[in-house]
N, C-alpha and C positions, 0 to 999 in steps of 0.2 A: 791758582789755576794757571796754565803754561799756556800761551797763546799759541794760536796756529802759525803765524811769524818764527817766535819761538822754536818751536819743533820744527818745521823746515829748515830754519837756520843751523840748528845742531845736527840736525841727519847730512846737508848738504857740509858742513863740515867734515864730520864723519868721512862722509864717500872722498872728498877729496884731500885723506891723505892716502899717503903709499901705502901703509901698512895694511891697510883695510882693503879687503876683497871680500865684492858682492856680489853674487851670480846677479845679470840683468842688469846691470849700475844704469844705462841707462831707462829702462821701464820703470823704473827707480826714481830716478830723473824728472820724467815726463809725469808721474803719479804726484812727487811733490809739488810739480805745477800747476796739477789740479787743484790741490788741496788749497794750494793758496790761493788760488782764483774762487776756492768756494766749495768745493765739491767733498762732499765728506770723505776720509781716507779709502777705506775699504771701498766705495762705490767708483772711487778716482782708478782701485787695485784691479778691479773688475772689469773696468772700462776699458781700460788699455788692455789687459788679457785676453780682453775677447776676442781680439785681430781682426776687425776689422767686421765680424758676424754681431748681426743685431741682437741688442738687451731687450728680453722683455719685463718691464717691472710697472707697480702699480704706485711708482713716486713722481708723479708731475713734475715736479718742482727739478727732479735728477733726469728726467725727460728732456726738459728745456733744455738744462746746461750741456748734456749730452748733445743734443743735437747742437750748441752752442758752438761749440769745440769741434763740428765736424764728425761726430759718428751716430754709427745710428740706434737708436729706442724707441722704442714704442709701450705700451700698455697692451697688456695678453687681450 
């Protein structure tokens, strides 16, 4: 299995060579800081997309970290 270290390390490689164009590189960016702070991918992809308008979702635990990080969640 590929660690979450891992996978951020190759993606953030990835982005920083020349060749490679990413619409977003930085939202990009800020999602793999998520992840490595914890926040599963998809939920880190969602968080930052949302601009800044509140998640509603029924995961406590993605609740917390959200609000961790400065944005906002709650439970419907």
């Amino acid at each position: 299995m590929i660690s979450r270290f891992e996978i951020c390390s190759g993606l953030k490689k990835l982005l920083s060579l020349g060749q490679v164009l990413v619409p977003d590189q930085q939202v990009l960016r800020q999602v793999l800081a998520y992840f490595e702070a914890g926040l599963n991918f998809a939920d880190a992809w969602h968080l930052i997309r949302s601009e800044g308008n509140e998640m509603k979702t029924f995961d406590l635990s993605f609740i917390k970290k959200a609000r961790k990080s400065g944005h906002l969640a709650s439970s419907p």
